[in-house]
C-alpha positions in Angstrom: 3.9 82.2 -52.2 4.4 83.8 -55.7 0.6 84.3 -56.3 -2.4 85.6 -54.1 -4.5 83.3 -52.6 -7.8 81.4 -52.9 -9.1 80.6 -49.6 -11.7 78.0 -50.1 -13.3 77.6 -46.4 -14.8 73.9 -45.9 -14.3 71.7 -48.4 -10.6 73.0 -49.2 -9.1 73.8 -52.6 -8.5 70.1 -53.3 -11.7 68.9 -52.9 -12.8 71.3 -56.0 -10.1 70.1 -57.8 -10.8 66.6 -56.9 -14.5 66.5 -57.4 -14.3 68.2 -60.8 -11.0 65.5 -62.0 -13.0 62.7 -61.0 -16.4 63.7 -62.9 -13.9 64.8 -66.1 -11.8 61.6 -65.9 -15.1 59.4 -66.2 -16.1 61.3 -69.1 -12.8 61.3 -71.1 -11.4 58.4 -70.3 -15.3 57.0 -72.5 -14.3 59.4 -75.2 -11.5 57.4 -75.8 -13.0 54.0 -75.1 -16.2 54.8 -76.7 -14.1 55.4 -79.9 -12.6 52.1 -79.8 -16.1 50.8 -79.1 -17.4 52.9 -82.4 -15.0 52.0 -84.5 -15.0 48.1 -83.6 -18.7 47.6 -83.4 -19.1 49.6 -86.9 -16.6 47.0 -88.5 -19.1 44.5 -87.0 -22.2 46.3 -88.7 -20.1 46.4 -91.7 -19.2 42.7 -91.9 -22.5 41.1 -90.7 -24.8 43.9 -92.8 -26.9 44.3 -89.4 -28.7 47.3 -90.2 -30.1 47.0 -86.3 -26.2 47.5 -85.3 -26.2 50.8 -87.7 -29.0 52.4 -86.0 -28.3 51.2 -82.5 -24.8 52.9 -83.1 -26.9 55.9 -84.6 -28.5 56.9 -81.0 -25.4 55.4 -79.0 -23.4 58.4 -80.8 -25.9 61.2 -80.0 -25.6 60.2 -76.2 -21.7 59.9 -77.2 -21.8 63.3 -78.7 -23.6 65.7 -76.1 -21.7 64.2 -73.0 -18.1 64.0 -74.5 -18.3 67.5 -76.0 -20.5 69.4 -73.6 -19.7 67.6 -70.2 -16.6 66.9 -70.7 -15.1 70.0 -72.5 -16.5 72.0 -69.6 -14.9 70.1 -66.6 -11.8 70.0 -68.9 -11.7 73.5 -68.6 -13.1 73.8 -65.2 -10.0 71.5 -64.2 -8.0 74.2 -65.7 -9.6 76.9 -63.9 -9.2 75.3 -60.2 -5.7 74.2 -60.5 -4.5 77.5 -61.9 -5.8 78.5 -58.6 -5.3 76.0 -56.1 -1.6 75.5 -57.0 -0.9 77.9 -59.8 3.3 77.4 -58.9 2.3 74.1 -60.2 0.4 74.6 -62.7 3.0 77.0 -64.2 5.2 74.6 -63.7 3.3 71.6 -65.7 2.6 74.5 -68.5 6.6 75.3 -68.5 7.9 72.1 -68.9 5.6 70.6 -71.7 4.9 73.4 -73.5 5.1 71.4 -76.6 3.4 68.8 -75.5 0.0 70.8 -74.2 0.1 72.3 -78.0 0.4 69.2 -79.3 -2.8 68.0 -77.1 -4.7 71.0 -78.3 -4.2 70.3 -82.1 -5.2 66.4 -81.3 -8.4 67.5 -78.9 -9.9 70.1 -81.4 -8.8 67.7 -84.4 -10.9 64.8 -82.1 -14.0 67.3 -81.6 -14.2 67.8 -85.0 -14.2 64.5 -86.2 -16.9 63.5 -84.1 -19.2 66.6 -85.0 -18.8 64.7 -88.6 -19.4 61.6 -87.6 -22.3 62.2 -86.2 -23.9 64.5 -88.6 -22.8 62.1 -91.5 -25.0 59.0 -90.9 -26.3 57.8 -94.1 -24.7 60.8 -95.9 -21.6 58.9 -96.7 -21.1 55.3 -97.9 -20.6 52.8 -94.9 -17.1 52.6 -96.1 -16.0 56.1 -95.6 -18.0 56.3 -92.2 -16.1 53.5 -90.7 -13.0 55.3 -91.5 -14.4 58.4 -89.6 -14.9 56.4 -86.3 -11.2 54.7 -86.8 -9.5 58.1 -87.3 -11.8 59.5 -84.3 -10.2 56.5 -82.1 -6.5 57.1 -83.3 -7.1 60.9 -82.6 -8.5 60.3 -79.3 -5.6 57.5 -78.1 -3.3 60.5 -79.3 -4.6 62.7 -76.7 -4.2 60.4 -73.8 -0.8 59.5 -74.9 -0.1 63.2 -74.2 -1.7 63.4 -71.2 -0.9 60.4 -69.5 2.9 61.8 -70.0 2.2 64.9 -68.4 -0.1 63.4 -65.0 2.6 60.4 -64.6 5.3 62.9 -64.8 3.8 64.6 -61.1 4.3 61.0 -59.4 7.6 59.8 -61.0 9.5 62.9 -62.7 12.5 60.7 -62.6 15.7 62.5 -63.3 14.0 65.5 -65.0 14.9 67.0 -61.2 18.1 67.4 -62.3 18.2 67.3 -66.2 15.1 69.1 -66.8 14.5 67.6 -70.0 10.7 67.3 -70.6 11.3 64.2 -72.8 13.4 62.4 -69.4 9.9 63.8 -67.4 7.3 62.9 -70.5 8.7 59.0 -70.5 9.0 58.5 -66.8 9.5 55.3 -65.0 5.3 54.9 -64.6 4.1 56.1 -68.4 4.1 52.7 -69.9 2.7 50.8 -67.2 -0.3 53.8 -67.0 -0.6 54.4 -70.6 -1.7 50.5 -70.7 -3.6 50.6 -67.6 -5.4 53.5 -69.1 -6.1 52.3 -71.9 -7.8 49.1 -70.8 -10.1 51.0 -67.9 -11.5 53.2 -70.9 -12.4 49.8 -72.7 -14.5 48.8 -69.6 -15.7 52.3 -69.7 -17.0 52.1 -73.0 -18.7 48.9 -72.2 -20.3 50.2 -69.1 -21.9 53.3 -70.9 -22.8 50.9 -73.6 -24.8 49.4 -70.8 -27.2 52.4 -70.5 -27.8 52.9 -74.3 -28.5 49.1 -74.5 -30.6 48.6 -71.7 -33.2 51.0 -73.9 -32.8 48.9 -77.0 -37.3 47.7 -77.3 -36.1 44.9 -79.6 -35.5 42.1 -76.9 -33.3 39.6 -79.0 -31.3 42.3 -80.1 -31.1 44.3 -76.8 -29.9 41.1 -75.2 -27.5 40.7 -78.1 -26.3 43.9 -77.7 -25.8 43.7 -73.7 -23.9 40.6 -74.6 -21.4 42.1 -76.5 -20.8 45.6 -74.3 -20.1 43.1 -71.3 -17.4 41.4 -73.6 -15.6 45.2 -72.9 -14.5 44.2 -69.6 -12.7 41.2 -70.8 -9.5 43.3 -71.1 -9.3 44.7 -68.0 -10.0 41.3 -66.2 -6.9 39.3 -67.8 -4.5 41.9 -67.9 -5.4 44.9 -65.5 -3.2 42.8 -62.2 -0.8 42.2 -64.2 -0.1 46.2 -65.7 -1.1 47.1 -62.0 1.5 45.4 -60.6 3.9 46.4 -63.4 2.9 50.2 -62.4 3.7 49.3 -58.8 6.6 47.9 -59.2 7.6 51.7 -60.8 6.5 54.1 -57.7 9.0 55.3 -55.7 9.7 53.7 -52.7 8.4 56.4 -50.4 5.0 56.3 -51.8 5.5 52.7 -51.6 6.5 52.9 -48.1 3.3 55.2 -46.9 0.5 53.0 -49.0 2.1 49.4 -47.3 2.4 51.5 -43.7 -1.8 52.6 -44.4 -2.2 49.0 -45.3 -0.2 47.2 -41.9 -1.8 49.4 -39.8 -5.3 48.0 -40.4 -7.3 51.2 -39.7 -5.2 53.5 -37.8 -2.1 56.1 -39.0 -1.9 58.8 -41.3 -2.3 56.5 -44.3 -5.1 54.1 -43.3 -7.7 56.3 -45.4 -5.6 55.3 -48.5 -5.7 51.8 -47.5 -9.1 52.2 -47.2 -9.6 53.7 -50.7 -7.1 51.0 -51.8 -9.1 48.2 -50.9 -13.0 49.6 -51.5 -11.6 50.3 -54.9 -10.6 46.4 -55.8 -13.6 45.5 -54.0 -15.7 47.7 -56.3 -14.1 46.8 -59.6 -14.3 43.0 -58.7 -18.2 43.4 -58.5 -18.2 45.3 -61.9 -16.6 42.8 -63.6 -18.2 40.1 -61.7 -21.9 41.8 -62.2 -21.1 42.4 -65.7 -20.6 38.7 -66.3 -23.5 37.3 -64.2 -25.7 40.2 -65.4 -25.4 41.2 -68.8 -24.0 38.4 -69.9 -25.9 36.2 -68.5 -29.0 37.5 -67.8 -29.4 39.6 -70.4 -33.2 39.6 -70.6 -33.6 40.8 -66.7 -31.1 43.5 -67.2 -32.7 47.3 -66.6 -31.8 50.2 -67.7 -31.9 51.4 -63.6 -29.1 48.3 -63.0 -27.1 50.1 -66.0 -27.0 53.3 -63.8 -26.0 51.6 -60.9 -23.2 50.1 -62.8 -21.8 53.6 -63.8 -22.5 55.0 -60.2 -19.8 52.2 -59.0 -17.5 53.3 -62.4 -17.9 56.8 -61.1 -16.6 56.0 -57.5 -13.7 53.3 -58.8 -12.6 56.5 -60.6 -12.5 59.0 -57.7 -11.1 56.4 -55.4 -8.5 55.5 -58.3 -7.6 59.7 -59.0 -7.6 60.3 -55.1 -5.3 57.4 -54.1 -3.3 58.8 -57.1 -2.9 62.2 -55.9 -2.5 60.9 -52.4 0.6 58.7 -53.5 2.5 61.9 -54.3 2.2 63.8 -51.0 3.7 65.9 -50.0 4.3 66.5 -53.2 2.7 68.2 -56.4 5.2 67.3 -58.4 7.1 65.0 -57.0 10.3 65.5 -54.8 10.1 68.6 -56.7 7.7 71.0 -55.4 5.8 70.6 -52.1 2.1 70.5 -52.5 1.9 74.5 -51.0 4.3 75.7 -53.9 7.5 75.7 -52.0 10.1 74.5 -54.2 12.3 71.4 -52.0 15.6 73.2 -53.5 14.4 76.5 -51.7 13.8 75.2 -48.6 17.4 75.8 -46.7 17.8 79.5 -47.9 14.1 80.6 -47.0 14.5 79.3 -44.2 18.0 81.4 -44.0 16.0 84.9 -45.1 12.5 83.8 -43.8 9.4 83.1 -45.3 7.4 86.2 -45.5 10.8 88.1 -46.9 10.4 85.6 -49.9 6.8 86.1 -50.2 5.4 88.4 -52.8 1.9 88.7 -52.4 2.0 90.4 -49.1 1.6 93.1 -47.7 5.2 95.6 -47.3 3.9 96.8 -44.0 4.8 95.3 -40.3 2.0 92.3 -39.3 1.2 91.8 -35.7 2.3 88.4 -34.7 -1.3 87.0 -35.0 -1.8 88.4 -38.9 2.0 87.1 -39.6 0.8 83.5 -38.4 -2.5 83.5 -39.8 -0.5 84.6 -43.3 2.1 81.4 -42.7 -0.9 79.3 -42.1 -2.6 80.3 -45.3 0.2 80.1 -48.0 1.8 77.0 -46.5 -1.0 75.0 -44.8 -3.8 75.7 -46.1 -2.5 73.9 -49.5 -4.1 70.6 -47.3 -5.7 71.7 -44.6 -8.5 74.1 -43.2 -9.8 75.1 -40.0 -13.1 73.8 -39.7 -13.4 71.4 -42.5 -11.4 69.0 -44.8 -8.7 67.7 -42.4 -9.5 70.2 -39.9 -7.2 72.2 -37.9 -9.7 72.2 -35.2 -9.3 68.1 -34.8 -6.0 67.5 -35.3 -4.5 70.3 -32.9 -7.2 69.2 -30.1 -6.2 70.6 -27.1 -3.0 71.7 -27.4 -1.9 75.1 -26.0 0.8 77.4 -27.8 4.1 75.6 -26.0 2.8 72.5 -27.1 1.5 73.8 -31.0 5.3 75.1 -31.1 7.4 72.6 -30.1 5.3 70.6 -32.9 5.9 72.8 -35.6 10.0 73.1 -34.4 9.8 69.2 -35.4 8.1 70.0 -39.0 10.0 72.5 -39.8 13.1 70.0 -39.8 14.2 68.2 -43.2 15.7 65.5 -42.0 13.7 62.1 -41.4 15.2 61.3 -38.1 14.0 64.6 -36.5 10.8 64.8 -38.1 9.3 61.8 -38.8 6.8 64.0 -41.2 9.2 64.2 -43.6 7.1 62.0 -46.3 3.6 62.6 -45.3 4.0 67.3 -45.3 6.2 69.5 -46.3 8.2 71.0 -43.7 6.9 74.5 -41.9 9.0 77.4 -43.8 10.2 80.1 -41.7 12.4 81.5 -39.0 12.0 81.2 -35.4 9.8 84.5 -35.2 7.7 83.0 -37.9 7.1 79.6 -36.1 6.0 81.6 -32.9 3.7 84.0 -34.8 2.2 80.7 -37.0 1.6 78.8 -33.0 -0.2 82.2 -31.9 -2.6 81.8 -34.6 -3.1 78.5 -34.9 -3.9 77.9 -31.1 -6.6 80.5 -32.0 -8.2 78.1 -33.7 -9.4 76.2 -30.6 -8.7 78.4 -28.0 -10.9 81.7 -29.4 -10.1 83.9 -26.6 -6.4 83.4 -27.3 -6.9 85.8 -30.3 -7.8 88.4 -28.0 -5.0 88.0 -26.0 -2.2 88.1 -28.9 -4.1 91.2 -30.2 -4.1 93.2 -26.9 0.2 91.7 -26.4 0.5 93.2 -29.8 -0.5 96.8 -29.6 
């Protein structure tokens, strides 16, 4: 609305957002793992003098080094450059509130990078001592950066009364940053031990590659005994509408507007049962029979559990961005009686001064309010939902959105409610009947001149 847009045809904005999150989550979340697992595993080289632990840890730290830095400094940006897109009245919203706290992040990140370079580049250069310390200050720098972030990505679901204090420390320690922080914390452990399974899995010396193999499934131990318990404990903390629409996807086995979040919910416990399981009755036990091929398997199924976690996440907050906030097209929930009061276009900066012809007015509405979530012929397509419907019919429903109140619009916690005045909702029906009705265009162009 404040900003021009990016009109991504297919896939969606979202989808480019959510398929470079998930690749840069699966990567971070081991840089912070895989410290713990360098800094604890070194203490085990240093107390049993295993010189086969030291040079294990040697090559596991070049593998650390190139994807931690490389792949994941680049999707860290690349995030960065898709949300500032996608949503950039949300973006600018995240960057206003904790400015402090994304300064703080960047002295922690570059402070992490750095010590990692050195600890790399000082094997056998520096007495085993003063090495160790390098991995345990890499590990408490790295913990400090997801103590930041995890503030900032809880504070979209569960802003808690920052809506009406607007203090970032009420939004920073939200009603879901403990519960997370811990959750967190004990995914990357499993992280680090499923990584560990590829660097392992290459190990030629078979006693100690089974020994090794041993001790990375040991990583998932964590998770296993307390992850239902912080789960629950992070459940018990969403609000109740996002409550409401994950236990209405899950009661209507298969059908509604939420059963593909059921459906995420439950392949995602499925899938993290079978890592732990696997890593127990694999590694553990079979040690010996365990192939570097089974290892990538294991972090294909990390890399899914991740997206499905992230997704079900964002999914949780609609129809929010930041929640009961800002809608998920930018439209601030505060705004939403007086544009509709002055209309939307009136409010709208970005476009052009000049008179639009009711079919380049709609196709406008469509793209700065719908497209946030949906496009035409693609990711939740237009095309399928509207089906047959002519313009009376396309109308009447978007009379029903653009109420606020739950009773009229039973929409209310699933989209944001259509912005505009009556004109507006006629113009945004002539365009979107368009959409399955082709010929219609022509016939709102020819009405129009």
């Amino acid at each position: 609305m404040n900003y021009p847009l990016w009109d991504v045809p297919i896939l969606g904005g979202t989808w480019i957002i959510g398929l470079i999150a998930c690749i840069h989550v699966f990567i971070s979340h081991f840089a912070v793992g895989g410290g713990a697992f360098f800094a604890l595993t070194e203490q085990l080289a240093y107390n049993t003098g295993d010189e086969r632990i030291y040079d294990y840890l040697k090559k596991h730290s070049l593998f650390f080094l190139l994807l931690t830095t490389v792949a994941g400094a680049v999707t860290g940006v690349g995030i960065w450059w898709a949300i500032s897109l996608v949503n950039p009245n949300g973006t600018g919203t995240l960057i206003q509130t904790f400015t402090l706290g994304w300064a703080e992040e960047y002295l922690f990140f570059v402070a992490e990078i750095a010590t990692i370079f050195v600890y790399y580049y000082s094997w056998n250069r520096l007495s085993r001592k003063r090495h160790l310390n390098l991995a345990r200050w890499y590990f408490g720098l790295s913990v400090m950066t997801l103590v930041i972030i995890n503030g900032i990505l809880t504070f979209m679901l569960t802003p808690g009364n920052w809506v009406n204090s607007h203090s970032w420390l009420e939004g920073f320690f939200n009603q879901t940053y403990w519960p997370s922080l811990i959750m967190r914390l004990l995914i990357m452990l499993a992280l680090a031990g499923m990584y560990a399974f590829s660097t392992a899995s290459l190990i030629k010396d078979e006693e100690f590659r089974a020994k090794m193999l041993r001790y990375a499934s040991k990583w998932f131990i964590p998770v296993f005994i307390l992850g239902p318990i912080i789960g629950y404990w992070y459940f018990l903390n969403l609000p109740h509408d996002a409550v409401h629409n994950m236990m209405t996807g899950i009661q209507a086995s298969g059908i509604g507007n939420f059963s593909i979040l059921a459906r995420a919910i439950y392949m995602c416990l499925i899938l993290s049962g079978t890592i732990i399981v696997y890593a127990f009755v694999g590694p553990y036990l079979n040690a010996k029979g365990f192939s570097f091929h089974a290892s990538l398997m294991f972090l294909v199924c990390g890399l899914l559990v991740t997206g499905m976690t992230e997704w079900s996440r964002e999914m949780l907050r609609k129809p929010y961005v930041v929640y009961d906030y800002m809608y998920s097209n930018g439209i601030l929930k505060s705004e939403v009686t007086q544009l509709n009061k002055t209309g939307f276009v009136a409010n709208a900066k970005w476009l052009p001064q000049q008179d639009m012809g009711s079919l380049q007015l709609g196709k406008t509405m469509f793209r700065y309010q719908c497209a946030s979530c949906h496009t035409t012929e693609g990711y939740r397509s237009l095309h399928r939902l509207l089906g047959e419907r002519d313009q009376d019919a396309i109308l009447s429903f978007l009379q029903i959105l653009h109420k606020t109140n739950v009773k009229e619009n039973p929409y209310v916690g699933i989209m944001p409610p259509v912005i505009g005045n009556e004109e507006e909702l006629k113009a945004l029906s002539s365009y979107l009947v368009t959409i399955n009705h082709p010929k219609k265009e022509q016939e709102v162009s020819v009405a129009t001149h």
